[in-house]
OpenMM code with the backbone's topology and positions (N, CA, C; nanometers):
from openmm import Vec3, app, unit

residues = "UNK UNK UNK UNK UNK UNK UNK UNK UNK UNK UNK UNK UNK UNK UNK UNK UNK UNK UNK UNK UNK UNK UNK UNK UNK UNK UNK UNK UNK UNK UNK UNK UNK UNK UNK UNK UNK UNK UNK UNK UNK UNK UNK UNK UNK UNK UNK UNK UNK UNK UNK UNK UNK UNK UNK UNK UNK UNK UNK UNK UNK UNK UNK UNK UNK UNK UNK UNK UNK UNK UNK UNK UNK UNK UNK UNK UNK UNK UNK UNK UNK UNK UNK UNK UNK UNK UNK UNK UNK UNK UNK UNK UNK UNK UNK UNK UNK UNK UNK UNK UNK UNK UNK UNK UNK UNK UNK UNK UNK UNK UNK UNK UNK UNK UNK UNK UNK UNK UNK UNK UNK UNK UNK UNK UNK UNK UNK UNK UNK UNK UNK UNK UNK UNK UNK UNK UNK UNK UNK UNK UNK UNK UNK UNK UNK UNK UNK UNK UNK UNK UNK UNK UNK UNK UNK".split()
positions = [
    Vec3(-12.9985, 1.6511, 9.6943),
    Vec3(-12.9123, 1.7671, 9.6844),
    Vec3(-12.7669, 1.7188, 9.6743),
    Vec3(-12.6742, 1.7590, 9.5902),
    Vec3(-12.5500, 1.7280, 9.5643),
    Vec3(-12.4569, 1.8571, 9.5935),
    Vec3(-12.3530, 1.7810, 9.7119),
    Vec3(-12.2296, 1.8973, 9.7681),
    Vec3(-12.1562, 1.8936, 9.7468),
    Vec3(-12.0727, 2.0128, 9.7193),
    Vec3(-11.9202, 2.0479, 9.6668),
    Vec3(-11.8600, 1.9779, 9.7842),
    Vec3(-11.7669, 1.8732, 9.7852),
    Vec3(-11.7121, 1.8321, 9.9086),
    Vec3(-11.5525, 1.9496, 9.9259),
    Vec3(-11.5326, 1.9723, 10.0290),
    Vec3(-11.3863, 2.0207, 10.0470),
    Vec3(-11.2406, 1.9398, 9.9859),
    Vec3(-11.2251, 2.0432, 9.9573),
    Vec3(-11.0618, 1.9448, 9.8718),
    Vec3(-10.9885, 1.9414, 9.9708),
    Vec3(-10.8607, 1.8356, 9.8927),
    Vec3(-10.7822, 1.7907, 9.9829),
    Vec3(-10.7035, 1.9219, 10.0792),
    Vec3(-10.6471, 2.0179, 9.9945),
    Vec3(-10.5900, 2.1286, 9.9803),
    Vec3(-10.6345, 2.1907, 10.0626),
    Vec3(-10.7440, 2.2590, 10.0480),
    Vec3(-10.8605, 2.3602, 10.1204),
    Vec3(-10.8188, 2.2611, 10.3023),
    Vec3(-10.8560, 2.1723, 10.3009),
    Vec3(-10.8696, 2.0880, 10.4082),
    Vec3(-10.7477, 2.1156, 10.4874),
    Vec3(-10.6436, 2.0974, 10.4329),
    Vec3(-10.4986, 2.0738, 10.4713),
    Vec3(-10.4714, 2.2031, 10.5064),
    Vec3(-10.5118, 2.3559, 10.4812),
    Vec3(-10.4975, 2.4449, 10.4843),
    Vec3(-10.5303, 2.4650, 10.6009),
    Vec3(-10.6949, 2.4563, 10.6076),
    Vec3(-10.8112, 2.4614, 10.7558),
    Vec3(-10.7327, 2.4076, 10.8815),
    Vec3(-10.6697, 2.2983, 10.8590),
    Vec3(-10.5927, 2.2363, 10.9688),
    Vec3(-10.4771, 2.2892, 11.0237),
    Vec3(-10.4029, 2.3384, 10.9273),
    Vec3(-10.2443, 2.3915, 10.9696),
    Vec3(-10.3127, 2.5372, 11.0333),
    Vec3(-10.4117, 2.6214, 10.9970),
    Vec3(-10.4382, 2.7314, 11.0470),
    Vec3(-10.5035, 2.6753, 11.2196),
    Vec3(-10.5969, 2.6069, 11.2031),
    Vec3(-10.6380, 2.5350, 11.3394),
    Vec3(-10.5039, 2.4673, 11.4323),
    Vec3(-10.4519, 2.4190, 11.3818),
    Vec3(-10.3247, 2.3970, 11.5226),
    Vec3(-10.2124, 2.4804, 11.5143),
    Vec3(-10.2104, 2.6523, 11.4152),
    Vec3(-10.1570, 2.7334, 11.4718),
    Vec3(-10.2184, 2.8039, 11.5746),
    Vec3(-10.3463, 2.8421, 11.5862),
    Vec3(-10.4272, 2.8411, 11.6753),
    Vec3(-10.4337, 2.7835, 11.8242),
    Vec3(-10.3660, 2.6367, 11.7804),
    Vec3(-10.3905, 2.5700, 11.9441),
    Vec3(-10.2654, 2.5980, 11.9732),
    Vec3(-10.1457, 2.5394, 11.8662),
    Vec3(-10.0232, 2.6270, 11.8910),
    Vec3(-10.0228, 2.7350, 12.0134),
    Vec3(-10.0341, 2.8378, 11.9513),
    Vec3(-10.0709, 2.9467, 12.0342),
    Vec3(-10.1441, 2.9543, 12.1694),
    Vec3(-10.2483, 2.8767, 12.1741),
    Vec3(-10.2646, 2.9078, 12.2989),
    Vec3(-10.2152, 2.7896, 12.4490),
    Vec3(-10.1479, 2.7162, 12.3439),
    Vec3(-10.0394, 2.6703, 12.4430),
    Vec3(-9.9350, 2.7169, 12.4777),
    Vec3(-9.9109, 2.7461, 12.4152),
    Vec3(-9.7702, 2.8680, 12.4350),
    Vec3(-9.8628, 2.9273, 12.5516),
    Vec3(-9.8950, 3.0218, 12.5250),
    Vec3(-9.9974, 3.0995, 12.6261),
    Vec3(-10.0193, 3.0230, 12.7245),
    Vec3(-10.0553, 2.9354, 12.7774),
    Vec3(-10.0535, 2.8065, 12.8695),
    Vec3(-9.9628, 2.8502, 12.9351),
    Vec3(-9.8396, 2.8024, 12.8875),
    Vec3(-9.7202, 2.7332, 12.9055),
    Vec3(-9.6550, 2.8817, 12.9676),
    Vec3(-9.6283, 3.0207, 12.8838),
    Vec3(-9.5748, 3.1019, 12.9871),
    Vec3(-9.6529, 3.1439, 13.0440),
    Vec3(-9.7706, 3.1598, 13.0793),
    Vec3(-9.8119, 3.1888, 13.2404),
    Vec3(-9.7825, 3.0990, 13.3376),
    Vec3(-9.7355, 2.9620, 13.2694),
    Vec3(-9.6785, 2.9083, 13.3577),
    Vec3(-9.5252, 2.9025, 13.4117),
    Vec3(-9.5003, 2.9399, 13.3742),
    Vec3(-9.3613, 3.0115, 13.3822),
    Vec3(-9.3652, 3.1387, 13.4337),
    Vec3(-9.4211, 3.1630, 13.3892),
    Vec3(-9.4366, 3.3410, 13.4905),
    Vec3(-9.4763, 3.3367, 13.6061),
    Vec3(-9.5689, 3.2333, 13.6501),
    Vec3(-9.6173, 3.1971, 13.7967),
    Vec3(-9.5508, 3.0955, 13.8374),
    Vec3(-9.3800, 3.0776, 13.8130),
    Vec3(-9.3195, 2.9455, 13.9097),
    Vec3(-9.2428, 3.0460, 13.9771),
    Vec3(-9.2568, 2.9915, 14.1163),
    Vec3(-9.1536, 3.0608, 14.2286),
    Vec3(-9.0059, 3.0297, 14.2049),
    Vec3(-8.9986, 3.1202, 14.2417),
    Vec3(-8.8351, 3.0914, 14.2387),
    Vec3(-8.7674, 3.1551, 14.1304),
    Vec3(-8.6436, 3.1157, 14.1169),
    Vec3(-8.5814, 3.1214, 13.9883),
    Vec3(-8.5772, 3.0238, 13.8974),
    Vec3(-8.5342, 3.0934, 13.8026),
    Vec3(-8.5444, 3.0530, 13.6933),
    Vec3(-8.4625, 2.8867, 13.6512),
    Vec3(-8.3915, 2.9099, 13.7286),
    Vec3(-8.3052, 2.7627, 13.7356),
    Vec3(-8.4381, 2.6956, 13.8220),
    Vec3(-8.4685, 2.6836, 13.8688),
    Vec3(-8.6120, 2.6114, 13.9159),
    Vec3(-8.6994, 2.5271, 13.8245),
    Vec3(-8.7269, 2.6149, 13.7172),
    Vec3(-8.7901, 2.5529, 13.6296),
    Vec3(-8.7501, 2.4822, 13.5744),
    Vec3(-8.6157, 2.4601, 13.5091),
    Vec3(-8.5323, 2.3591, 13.4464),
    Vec3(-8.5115, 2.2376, 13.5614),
    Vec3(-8.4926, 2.2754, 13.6178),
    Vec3(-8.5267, 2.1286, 13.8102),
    Vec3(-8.6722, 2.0563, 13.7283),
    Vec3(-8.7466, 2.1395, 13.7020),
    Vec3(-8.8940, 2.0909, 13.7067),
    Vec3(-8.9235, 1.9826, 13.5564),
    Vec3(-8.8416, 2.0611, 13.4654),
    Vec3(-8.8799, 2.0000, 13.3403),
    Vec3(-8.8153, 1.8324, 13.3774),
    Vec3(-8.8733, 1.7082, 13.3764),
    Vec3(-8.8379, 1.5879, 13.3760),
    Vec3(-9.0076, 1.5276, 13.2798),
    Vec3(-8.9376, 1.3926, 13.3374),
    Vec3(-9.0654, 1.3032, 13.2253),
    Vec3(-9.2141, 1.3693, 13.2937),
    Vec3(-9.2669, 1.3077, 13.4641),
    Vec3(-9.4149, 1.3783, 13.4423),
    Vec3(-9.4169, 1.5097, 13.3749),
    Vec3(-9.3464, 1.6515, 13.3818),
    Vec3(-9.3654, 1.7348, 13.3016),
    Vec3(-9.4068, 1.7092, 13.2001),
    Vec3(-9.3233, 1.6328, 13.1277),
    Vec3(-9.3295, 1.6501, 12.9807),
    Vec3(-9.4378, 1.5766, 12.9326),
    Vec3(-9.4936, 1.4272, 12.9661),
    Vec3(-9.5747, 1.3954, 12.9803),
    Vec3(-9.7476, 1.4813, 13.0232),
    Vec3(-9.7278, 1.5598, 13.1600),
    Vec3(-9.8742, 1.6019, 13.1601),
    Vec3(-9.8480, 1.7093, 13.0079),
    Vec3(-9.7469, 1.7930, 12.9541),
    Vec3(-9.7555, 1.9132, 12.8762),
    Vec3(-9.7969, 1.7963, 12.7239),
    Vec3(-9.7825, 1.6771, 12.7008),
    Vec3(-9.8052, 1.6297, 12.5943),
    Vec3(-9.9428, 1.6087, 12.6039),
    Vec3(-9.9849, 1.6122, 12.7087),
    Vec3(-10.1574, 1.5364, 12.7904),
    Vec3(-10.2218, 1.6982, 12.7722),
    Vec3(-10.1709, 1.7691, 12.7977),
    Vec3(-10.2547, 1.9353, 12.7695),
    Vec3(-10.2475, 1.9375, 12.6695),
    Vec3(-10.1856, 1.8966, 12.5678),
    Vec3(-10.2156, 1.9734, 12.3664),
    Vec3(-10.2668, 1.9063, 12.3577),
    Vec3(-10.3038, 1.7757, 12.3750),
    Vec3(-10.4305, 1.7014, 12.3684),
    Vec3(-10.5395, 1.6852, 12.4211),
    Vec3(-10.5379, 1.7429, 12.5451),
    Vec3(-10.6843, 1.7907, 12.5929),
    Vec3(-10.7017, 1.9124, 12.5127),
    Vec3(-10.5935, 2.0135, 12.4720),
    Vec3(-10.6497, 2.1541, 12.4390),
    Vec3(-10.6908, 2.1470, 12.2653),
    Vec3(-10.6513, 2.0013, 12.1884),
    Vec3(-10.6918, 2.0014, 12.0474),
    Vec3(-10.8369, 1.9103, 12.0570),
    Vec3(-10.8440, 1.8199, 12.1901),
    Vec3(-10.9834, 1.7559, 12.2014),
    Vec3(-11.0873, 1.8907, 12.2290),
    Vec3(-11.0641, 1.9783, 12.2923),
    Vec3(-11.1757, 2.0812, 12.3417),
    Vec3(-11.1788, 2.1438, 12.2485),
    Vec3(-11.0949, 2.1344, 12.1633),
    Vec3(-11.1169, 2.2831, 12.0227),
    Vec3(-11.1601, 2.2221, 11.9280),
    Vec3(-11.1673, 2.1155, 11.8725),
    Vec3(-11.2128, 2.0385, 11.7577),
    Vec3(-11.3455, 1.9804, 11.7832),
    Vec3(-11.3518, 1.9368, 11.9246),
    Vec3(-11.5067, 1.8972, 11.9607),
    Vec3(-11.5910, 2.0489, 11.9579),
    Vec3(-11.5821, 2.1303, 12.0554),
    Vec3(-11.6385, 2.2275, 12.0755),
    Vec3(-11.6741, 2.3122, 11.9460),
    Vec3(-11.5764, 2.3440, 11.8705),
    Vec3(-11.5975, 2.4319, 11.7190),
    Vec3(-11.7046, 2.3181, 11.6391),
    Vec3(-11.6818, 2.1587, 11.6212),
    Vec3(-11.7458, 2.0859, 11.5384),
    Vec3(-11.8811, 2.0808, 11.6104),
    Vec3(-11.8712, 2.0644, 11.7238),
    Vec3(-12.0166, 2.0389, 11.7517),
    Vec3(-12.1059, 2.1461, 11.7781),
    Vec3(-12.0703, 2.2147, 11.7793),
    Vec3(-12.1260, 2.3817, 11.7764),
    Vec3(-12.1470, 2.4253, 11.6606),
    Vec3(-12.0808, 2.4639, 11.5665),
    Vec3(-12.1444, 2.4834, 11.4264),
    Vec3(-12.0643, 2.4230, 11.3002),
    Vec3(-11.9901, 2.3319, 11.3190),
    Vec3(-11.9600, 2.2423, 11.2325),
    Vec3(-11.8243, 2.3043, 11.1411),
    Vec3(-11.7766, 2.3970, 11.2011),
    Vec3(-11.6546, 2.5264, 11.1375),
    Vec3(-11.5483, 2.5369, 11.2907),
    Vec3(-11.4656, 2.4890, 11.2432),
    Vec3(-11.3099, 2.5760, 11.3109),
    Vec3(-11.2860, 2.7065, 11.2459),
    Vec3(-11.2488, 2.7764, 11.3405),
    Vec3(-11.1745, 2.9254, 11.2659),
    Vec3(-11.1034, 2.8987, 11.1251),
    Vec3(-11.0555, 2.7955, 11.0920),
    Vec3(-10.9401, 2.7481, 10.9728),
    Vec3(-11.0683, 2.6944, 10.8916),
    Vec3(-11.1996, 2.6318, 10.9186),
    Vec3(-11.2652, 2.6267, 10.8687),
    Vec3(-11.3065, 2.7086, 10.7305),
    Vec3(-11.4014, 2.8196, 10.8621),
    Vec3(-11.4616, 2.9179, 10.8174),
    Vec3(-11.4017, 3.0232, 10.7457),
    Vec3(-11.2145, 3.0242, 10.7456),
    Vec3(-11.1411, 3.1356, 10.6754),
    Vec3(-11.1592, 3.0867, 10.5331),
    Vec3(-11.1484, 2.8763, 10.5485),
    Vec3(-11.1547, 2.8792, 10.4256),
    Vec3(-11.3376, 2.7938, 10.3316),
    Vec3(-11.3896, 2.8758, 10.4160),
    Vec3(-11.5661, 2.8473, 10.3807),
    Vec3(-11.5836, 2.6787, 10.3500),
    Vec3(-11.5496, 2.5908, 10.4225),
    Vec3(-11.5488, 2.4691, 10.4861),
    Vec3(-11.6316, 2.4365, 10.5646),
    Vec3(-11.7447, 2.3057, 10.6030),
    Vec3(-11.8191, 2.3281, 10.6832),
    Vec3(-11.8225, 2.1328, 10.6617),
    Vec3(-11.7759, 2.0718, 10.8342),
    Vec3(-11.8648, 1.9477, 10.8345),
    Vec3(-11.9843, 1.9520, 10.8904),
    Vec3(-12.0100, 1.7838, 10.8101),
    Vec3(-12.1704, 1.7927, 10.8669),
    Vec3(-12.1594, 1.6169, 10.8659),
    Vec3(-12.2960, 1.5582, 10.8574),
    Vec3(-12.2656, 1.4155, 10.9231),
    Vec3(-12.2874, 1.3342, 10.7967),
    Vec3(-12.2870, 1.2260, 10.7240),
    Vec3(-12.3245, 1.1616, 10.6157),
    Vec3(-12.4726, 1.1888, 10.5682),
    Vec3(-12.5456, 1.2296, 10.7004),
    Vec3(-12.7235, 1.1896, 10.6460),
    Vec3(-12.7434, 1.3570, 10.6333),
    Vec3(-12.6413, 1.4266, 10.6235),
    Vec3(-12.6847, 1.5933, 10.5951),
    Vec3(-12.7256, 1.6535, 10.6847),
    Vec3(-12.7209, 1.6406, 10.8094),
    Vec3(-12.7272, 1.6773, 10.9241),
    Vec3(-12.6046, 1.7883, 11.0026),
    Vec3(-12.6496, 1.8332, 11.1245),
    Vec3(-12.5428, 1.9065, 11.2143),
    Vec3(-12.4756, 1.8332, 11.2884),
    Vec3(-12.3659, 1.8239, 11.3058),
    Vec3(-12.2993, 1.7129, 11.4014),
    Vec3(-12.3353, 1.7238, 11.5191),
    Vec3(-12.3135, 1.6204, 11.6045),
    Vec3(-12.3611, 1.6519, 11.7548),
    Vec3(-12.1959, 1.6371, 11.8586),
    Vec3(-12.2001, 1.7040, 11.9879),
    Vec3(-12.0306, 1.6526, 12.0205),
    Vec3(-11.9739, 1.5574, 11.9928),
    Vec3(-12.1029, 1.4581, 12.0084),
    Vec3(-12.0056, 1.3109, 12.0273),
    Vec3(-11.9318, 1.2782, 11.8932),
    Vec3(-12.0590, 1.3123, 11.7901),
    Vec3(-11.9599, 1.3221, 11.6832),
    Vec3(-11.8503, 1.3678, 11.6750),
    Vec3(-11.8586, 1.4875, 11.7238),
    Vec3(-11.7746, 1.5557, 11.6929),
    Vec3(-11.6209, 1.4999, 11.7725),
    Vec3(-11.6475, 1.4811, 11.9047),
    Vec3(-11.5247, 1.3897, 11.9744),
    Vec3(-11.4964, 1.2405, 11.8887),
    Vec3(-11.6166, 1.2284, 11.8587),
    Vec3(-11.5426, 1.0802, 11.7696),
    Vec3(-11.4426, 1.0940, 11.6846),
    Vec3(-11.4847, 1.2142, 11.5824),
    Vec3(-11.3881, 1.2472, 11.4750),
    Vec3(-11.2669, 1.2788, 11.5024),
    Vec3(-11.2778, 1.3853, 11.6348),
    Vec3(-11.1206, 1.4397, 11.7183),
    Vec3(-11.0446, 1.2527, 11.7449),
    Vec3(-11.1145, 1.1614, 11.8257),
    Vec3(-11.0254, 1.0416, 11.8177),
    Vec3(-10.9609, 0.9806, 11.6876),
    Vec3(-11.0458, 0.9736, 11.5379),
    Vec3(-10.9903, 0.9565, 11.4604),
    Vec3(-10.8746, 1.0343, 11.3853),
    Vec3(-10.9161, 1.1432, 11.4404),
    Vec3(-10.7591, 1.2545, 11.4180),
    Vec3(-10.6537, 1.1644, 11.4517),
    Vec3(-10.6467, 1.1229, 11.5827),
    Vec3(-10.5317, 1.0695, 11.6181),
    Vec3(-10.4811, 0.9111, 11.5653),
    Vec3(-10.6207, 0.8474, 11.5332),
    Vec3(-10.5513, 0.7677, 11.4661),
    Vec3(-10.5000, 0.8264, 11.2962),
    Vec3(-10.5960, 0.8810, 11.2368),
    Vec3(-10.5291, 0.9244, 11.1380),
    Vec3(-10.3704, 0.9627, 11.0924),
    Vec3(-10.3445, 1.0582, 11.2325),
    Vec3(-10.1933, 1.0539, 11.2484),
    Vec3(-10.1188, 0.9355, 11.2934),
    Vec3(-10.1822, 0.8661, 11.3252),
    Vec3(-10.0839, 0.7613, 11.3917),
    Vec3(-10.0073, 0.6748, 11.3076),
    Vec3(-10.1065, 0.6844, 11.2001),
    Vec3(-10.0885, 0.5983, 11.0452),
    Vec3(-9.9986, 0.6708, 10.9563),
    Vec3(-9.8874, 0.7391, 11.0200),
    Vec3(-9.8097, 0.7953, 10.9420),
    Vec3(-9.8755, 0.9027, 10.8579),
    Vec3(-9.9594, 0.9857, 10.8578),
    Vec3(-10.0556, 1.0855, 10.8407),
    Vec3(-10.1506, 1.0100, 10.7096),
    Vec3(-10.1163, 0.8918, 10.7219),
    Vec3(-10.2232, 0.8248, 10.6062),
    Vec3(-10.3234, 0.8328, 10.5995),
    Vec3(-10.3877, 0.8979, 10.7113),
    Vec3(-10.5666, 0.8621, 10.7212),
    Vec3(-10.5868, 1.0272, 10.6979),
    Vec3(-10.5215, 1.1224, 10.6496),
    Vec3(-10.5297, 1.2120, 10.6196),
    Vec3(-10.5064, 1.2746, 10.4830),
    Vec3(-10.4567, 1.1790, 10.3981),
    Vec3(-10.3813, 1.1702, 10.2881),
    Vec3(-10.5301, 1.0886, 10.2127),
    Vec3(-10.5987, 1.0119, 10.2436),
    Vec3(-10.6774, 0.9190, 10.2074),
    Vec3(-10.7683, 1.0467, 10.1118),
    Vec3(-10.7930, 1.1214, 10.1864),
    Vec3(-10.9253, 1.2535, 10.1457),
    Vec3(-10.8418, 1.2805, 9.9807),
    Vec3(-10.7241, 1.2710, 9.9934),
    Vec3(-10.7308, 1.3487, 9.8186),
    Vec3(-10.7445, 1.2473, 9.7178),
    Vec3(-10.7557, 1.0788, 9.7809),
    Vec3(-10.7941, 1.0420, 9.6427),
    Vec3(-10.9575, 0.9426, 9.7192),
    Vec3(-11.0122, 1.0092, 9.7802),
    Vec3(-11.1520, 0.9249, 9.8139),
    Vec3(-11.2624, 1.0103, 9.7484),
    Vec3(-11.3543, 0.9506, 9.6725),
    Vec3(-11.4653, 1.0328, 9.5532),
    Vec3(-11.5045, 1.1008, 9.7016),
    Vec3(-11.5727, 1.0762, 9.7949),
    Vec3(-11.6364, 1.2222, 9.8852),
    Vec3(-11.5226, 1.2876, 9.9692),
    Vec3(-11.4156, 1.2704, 9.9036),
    Vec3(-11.2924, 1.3354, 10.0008),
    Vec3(-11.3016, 1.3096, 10.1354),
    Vec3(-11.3563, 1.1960, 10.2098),
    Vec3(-11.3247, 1.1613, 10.3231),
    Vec3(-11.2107, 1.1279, 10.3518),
    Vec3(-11.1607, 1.1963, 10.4638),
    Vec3(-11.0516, 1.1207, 10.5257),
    Vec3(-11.0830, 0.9874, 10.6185),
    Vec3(-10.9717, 0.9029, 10.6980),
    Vec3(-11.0611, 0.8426, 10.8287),
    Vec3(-11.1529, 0.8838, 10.9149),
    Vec3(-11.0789, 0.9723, 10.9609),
    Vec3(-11.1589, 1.0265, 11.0932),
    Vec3(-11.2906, 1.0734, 10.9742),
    Vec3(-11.3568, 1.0965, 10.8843),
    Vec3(-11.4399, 1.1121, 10.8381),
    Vec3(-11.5454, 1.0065, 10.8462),
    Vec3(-11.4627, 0.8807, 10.8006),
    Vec3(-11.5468, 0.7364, 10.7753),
    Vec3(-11.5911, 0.7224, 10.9226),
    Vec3(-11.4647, 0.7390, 10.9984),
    Vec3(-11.4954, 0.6693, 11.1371),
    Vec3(-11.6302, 0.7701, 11.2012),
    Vec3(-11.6203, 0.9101, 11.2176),
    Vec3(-11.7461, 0.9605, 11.2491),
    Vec3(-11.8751, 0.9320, 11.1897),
    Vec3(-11.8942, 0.9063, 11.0368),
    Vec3(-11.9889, 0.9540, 10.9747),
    Vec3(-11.9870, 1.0832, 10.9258),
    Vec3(-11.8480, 1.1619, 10.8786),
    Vec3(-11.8914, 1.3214, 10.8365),
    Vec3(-11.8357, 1.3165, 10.7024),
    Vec3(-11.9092, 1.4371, 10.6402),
    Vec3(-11.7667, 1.4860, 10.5245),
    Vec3(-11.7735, 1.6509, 10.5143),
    Vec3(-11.6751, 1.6876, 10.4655),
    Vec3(-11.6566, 1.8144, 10.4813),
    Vec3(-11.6574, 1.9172, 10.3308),
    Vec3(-11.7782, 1.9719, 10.3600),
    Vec3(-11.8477, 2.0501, 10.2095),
    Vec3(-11.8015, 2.1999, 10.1954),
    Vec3(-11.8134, 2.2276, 10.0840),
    Vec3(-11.7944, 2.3616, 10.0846),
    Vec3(-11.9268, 2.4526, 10.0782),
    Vec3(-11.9134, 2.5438, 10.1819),
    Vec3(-12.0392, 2.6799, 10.2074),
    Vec3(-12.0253, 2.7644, 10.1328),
    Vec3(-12.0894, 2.9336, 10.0640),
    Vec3(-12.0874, 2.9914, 10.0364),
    Vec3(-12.1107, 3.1035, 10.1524),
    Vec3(-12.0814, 3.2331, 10.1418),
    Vec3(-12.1921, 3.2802, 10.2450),
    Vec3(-12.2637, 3.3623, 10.2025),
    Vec3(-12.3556, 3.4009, 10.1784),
    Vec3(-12.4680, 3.5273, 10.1494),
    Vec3(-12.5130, 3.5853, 10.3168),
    Vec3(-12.5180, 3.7202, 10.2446),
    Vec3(-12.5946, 3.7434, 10.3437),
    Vec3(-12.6037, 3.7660, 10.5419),
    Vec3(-12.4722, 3.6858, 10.5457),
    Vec3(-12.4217, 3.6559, 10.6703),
    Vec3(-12.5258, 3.5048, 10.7344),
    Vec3(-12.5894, 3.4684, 10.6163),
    Vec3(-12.6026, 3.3000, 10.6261),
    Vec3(-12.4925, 3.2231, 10.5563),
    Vec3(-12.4709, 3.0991, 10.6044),
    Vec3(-12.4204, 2.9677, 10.4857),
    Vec3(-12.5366, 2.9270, 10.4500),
    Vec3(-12.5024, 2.9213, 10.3175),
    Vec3(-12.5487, 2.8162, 10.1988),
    Vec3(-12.4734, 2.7334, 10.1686),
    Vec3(-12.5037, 2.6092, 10.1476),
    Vec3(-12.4610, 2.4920, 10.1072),
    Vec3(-12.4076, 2.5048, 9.9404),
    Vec3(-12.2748, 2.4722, 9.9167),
    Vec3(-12.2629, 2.5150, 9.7916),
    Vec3(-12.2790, 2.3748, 9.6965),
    Vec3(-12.3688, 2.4178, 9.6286),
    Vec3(-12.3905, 2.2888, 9.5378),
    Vec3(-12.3208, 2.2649, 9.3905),
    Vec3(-12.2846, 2.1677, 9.2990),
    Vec3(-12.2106, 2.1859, 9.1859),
    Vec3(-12.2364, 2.2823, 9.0575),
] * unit.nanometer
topology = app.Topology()
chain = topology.addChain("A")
for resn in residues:
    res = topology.addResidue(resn, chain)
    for name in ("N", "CA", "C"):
        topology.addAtom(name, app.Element.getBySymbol(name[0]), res)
């Protein structure tokens, strides 16, 4: 069976919608936490120093590890996914499993680390893999939906 892989584009799209998403619910985080500090408001500015800023850099990264594992290993679609009918799966055509799915979330970060190179790789690799693709074992196809099933969209 031969799959429409996701373009670079489509991909790049899925993503910016997925960390407006986490965006958001850090924010959300962040003023309830503020809404629940005693005191005044000059208090909180006392508070902001390095551990702050540090654990708040350590929460968008626990909160993009739990959203990228959890959505991938669950049905292989982020919300940014599925808006744009995107679906990974593993090299052997399979459903990912978490670990995969956390593997791939680690190659996220190296991907970025590389000056977003390992993300850039997908628009000129024949199965549009990015790193974090190679490094899991996934690639990311395009679905159709009928029906309120996916179908695998083939060429």
């Amino acid at each position: 069976m031969v799959y429409r892989y996701g373009s670079f584009w489509r991909r790049a799209l899925a993503i910016i919608i997925d960390r407006f998403i986490i965006s958001f619910l850090y924010l959300a985080l962040l003023i309830g936490e503020f809404a629940f500090t005693s005191g005044h408001s000059f208090e909180l500015l006392r508070r902001i120093n390095g551990p702050f800023l540090i654990g708040h850099i350590l929460l968008g990264y626990i909160l993009g590890a739990v959203y990228f594992t959890w959505f991938h290993g669950t049905t292989g679609q982020t919300p940014g996914k599925i808006l744009l009918k995107l679906k990974v799966i593993s090299v052997r055509r399979r459903e990912l499993t978490y670990f995969m799915a956390f593997i791939r979330f680690l190659g996220y970060l190296l991907s970025a680390l590389a000056l977003f190179l390992g993300f850039l790789w997908a628009a000129f690799d024949p199965k549009k893999q990015a790193w974090h693709d190679k490094i899991a074992g996934t690639v990311v196809i395009m679905v159709n939906v009928s029906a309120g099933d996916y179908e695998i969209a083939k060429w």
